[in-house]
C-alpha positions as CSV (number, residue, x, y, z in Angstrom):
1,X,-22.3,-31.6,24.5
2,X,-22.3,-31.5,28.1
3,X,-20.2,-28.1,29.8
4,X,-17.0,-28.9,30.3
5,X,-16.4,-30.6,26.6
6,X,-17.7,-27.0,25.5
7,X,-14.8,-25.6,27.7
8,X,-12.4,-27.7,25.9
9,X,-13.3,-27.2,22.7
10,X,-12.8,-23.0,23.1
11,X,-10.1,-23.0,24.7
12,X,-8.7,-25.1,21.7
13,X,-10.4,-22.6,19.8
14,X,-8.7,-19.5,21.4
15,X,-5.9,-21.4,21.3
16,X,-5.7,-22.4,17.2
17,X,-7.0,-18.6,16.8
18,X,-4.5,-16.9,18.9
19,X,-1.2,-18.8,17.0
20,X,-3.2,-18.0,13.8
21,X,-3.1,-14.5,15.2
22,X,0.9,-14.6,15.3
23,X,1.1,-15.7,11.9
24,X,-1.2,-13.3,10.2
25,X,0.0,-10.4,11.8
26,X,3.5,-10.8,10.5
27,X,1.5,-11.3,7.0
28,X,-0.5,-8.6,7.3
29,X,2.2,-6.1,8.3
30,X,4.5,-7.3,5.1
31,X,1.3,-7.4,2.8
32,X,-0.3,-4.5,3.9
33,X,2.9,-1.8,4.5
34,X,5.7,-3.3,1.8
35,X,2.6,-4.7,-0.9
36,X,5.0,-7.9,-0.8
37,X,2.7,-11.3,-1.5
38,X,5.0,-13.2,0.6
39,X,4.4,-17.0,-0.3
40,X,7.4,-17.8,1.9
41,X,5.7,-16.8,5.1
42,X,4.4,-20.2,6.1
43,X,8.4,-21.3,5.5
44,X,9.4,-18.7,8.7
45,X,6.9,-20.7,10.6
46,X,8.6,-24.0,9.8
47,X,12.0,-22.3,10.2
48,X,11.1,-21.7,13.7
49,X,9.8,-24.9,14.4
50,X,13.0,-26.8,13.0
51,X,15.3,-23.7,15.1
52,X,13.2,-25.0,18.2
53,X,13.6,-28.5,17.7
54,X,18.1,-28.0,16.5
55,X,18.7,-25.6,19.4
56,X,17.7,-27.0,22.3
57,X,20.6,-29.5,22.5
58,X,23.2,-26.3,21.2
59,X,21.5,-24.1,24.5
60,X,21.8,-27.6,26.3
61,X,25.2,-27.4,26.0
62,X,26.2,-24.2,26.1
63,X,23.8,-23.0,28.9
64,X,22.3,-26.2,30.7
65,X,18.9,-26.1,28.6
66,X,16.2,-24.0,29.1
67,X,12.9,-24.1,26.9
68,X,12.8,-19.7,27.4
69,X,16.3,-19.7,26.6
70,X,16.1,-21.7,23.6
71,X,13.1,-19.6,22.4
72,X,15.0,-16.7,22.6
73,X,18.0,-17.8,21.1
74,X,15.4,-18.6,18.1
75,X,13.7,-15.3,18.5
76,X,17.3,-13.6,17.5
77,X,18.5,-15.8,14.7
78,X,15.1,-15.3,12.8
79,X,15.0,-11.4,13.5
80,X,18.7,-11.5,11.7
81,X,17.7,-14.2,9.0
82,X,14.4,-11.6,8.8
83,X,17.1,-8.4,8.1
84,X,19.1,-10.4,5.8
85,X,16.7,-12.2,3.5
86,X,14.6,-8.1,3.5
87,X,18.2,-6.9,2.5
88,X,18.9,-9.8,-0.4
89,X,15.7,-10.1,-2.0
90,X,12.5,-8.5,-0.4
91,X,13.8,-5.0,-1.1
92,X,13.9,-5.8,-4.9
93,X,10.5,-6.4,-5.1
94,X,8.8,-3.1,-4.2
95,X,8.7,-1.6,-7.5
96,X,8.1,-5.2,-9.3
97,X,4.6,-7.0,-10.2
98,X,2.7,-9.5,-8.4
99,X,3.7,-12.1,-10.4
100,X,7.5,-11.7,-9.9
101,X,6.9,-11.7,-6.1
102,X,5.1,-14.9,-6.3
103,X,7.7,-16.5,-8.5
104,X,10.2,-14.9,-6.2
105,X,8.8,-15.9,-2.8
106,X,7.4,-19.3,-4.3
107,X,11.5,-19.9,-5.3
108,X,12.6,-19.0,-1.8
109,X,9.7,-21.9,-0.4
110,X,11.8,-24.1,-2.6
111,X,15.2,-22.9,-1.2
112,X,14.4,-23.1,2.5
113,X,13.2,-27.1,1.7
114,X,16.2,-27.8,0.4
115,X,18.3,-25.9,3.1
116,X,16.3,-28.5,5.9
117,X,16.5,-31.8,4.1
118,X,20.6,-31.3,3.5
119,X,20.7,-29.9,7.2
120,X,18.3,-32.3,9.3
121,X,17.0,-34.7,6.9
122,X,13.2,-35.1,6.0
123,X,12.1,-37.0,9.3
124,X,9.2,-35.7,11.5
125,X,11.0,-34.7,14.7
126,X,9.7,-34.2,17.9
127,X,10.6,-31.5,20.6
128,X,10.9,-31.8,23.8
129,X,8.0,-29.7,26.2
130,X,9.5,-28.3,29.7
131,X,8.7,-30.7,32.2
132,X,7.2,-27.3,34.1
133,X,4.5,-27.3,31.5
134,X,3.7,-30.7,30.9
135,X,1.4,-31.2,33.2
136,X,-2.6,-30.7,33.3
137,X,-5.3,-28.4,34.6
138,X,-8.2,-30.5,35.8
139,X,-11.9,-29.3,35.1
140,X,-13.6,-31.9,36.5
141,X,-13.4,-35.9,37.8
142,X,-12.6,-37.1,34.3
143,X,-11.4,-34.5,32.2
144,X,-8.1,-32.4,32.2
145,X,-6.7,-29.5,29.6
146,X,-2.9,-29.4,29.1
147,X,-0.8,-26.5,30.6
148,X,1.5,-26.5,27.8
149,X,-1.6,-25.3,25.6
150,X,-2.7,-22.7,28.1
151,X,1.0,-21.3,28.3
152,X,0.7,-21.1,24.3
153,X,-2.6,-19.0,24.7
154,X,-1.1,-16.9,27.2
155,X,2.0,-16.4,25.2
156,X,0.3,-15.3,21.9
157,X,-1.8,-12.9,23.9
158,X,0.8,-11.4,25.6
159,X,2.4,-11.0,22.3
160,X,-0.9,-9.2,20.6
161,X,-0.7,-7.1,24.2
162,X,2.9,-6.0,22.8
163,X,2.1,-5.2,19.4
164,X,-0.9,-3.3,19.9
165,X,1.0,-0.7,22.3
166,X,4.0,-0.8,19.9
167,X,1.5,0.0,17.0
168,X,-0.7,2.8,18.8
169,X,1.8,4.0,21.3
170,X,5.0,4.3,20.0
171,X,6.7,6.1,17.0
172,X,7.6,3.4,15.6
173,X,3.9,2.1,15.3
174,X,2.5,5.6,14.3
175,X,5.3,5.2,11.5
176,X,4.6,2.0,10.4
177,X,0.6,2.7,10.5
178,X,1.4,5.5,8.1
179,X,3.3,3.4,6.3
180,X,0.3,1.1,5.0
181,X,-1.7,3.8,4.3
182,X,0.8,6.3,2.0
183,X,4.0,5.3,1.5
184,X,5.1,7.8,-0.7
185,X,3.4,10.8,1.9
186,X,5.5,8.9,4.4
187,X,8.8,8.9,2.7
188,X,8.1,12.7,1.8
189,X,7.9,13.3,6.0
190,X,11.9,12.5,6.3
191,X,10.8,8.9,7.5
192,X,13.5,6.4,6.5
193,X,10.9,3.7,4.5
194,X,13.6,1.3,3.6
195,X,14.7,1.1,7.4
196,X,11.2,1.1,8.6
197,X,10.4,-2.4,6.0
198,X,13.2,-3.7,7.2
199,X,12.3,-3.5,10.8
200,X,8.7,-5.0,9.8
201,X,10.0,-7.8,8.1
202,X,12.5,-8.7,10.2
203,X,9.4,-8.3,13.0
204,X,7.0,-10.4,10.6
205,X,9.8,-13.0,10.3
206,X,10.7,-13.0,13.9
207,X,6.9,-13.5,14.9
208,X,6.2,-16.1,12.4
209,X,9.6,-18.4,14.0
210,X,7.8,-17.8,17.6
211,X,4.9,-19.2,16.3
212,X,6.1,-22.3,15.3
213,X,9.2,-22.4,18.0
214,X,5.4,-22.3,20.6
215,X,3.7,-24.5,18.3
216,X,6.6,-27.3,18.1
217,X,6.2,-29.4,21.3
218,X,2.3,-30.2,20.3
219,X,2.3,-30.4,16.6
220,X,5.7,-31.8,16.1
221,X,8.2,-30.5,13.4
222,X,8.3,-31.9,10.0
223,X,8.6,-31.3,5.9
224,X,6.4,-29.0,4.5
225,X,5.0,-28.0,7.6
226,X,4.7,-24.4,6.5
227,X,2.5,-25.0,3.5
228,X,-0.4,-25.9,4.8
229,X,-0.7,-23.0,7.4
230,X,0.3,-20.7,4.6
231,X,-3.2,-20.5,3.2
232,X,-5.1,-20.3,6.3
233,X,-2.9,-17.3,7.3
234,X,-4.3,-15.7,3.7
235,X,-7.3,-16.0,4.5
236,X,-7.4,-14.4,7.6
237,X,-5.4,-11.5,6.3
238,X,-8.3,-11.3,3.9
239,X,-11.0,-11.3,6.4
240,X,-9.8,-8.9,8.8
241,X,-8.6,-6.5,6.0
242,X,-4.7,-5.9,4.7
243,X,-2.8,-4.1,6.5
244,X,-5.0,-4.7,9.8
245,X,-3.9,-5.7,13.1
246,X,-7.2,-5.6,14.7
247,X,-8.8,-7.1,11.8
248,X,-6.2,-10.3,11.7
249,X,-7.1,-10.8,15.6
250,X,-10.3,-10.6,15.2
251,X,-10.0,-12.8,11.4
252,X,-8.4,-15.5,13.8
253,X,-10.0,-16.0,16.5
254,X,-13.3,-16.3,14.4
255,X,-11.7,-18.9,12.0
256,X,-10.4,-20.4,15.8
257,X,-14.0,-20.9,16.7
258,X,-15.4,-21.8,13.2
259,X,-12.6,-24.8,12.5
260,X,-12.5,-26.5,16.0
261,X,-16.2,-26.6,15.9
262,X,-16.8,-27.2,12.7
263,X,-14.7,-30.4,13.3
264,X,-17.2,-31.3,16.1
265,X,-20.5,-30.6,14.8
266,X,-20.2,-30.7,10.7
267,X,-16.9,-33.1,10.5
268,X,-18.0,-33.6,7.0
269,X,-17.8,-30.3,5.7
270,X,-15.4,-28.8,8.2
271,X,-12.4,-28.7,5.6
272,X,-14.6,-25.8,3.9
273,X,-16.3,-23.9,6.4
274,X,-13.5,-21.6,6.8
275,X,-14.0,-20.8,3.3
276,X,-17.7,-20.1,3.4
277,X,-16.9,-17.4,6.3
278,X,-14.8,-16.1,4.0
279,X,-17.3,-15.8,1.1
280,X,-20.0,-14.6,3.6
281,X,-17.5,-11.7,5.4
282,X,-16.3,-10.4,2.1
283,X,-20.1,-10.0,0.4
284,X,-21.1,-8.7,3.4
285,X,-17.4,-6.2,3.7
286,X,-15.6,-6.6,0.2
287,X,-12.1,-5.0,2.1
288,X,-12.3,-6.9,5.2
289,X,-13.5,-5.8,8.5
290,X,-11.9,-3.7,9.3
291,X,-9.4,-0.5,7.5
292,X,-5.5,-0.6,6.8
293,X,-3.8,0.5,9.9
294,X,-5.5,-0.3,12.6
């Protein structure tokens, strides 16, 4: 593998690690602070995907396009679909088993499918990349990397930038870090704990739609998209600990590294080499790398 093929690969790496980073952190905040198993997490993804691709001809209209625009058009309608769907069902499931969650959250999965068939039908869709990003950054006389997948980089680590500050530098973040670690000591404090959930989900909603709004233009949007990511975003919460922001940033960018170049070296096993990290991290650190909170 000569240089510049090595370039390309990691920056698909850092890429695929850095969106796995959004999607994980909103899991890891709902896992780790409410003790929610959120099956429907991989659904806010697809919900964000599908808001990309049905309102960029509404913002069209209304405001004479704009790719930013449209993204933050999205960004709102899944932070209020986030307060809403924390307000109808999540906050009945604090007190409840494991298994009720997962039959709740696995009925929800079922409800959002049905919502997109009757609304946009069960095509794959494509959307549209702004023609400001769709060029390329040349590396040498033959190869290129897109800007649209430098932009998504750049975006998901400006994003981690933001979280990290609002986690270790605000009130807010010192209250939610206290959050996943006691609750109940929390609530004793005067904190407002149903408030502060709702502000995480609605956060963990919110970042999961810009995920796949960012993802939409290279991956396209399509049934059942959600699914498949869902798992993958498990697994990094497990690696980098529940309830850790560090450890889920670390989690993806190693999983990143491990898939894209698993596909290029050991193609046969690649689907499974994710899962032997997995196994190795957590006999080597049963709770994950690294502690709730940080």
């Amino acid at each position: 593998m000569d240089f510049f093929t090595f370039l390309i690969q990691t920056l698909n790496s850092v890429q695929y690690g850095l969106l796995l980073f959004l999607l994980a952190a909103g899991l890891t905040l709902i896992f780790g602070i409410m003790g929610v198993i959120n099956l429907a997490h991989g659904s806010f993804y697809m919900i964000g995907a599908y808001l990309a691709y049905g309102l960029a001809p509404i913002v069209t209209g209304m405001f004479g396009g704009g790719f930013i625009t449209t993204m933050l058009f999205g960004l709102v309608v899944s932070i209020l679909l986030g307060y809403f769907l924390e307000w109808a069902f999540y906050s009945y499931l604090y007190q409840r088993d494991h298994l009720q969650q997962v039959l709740m959250t696995y009925g929800l999965i079922l409800v959002f499918e049905e919502v997109r068939s009757i609304l946009v039908g069960d095509d794959v869709h494509g959307v549209q990349m702004p023609d400001w990003l769709s060029g390329s950054i040349q590396l040498n006389d033959v190869m290129t990397y897109p800007t649209y997948r430098v932009f998504i980089s750049g975006m998901c680590l400006l994003l981690a930038v933001g979280m990290y500050i609002v986690l270790t530098r605000t009130k807010l973040g010192m209250m939610i870090r206290a959050g996943s670690v006691n609750r109940e000591m929390t609530q004793s404090l005067g904190i407002n704990i149903q408030f502060l959930y709702r502000v995480v989900f609605a956060s963990g909603v919110a970042i999961a739609a810009f995920a796949g709004m960012v993802a939409a233009p290279v991956s396209s949007v399509y049934p059942g998209m959600g699914q498949g990511i869902l798992i993958i975003c498990f697994v990094v919460v497990v690696i980098g600990g529940i309830g850790s922001i560090k450890g889920a940033f670390v989690a993806a960018l190693l999983i990143g590294f491990v898939d894209t170049f698993g596909k290029v070296f050991l193609p046969q096993i690649a689907g499974v080499l994710v899962y032997i990290l997995m196994a190795v991290i957590l006999l080597w650190k049963p709770s994950g790398l690294f502690k709730a909170g940080s």
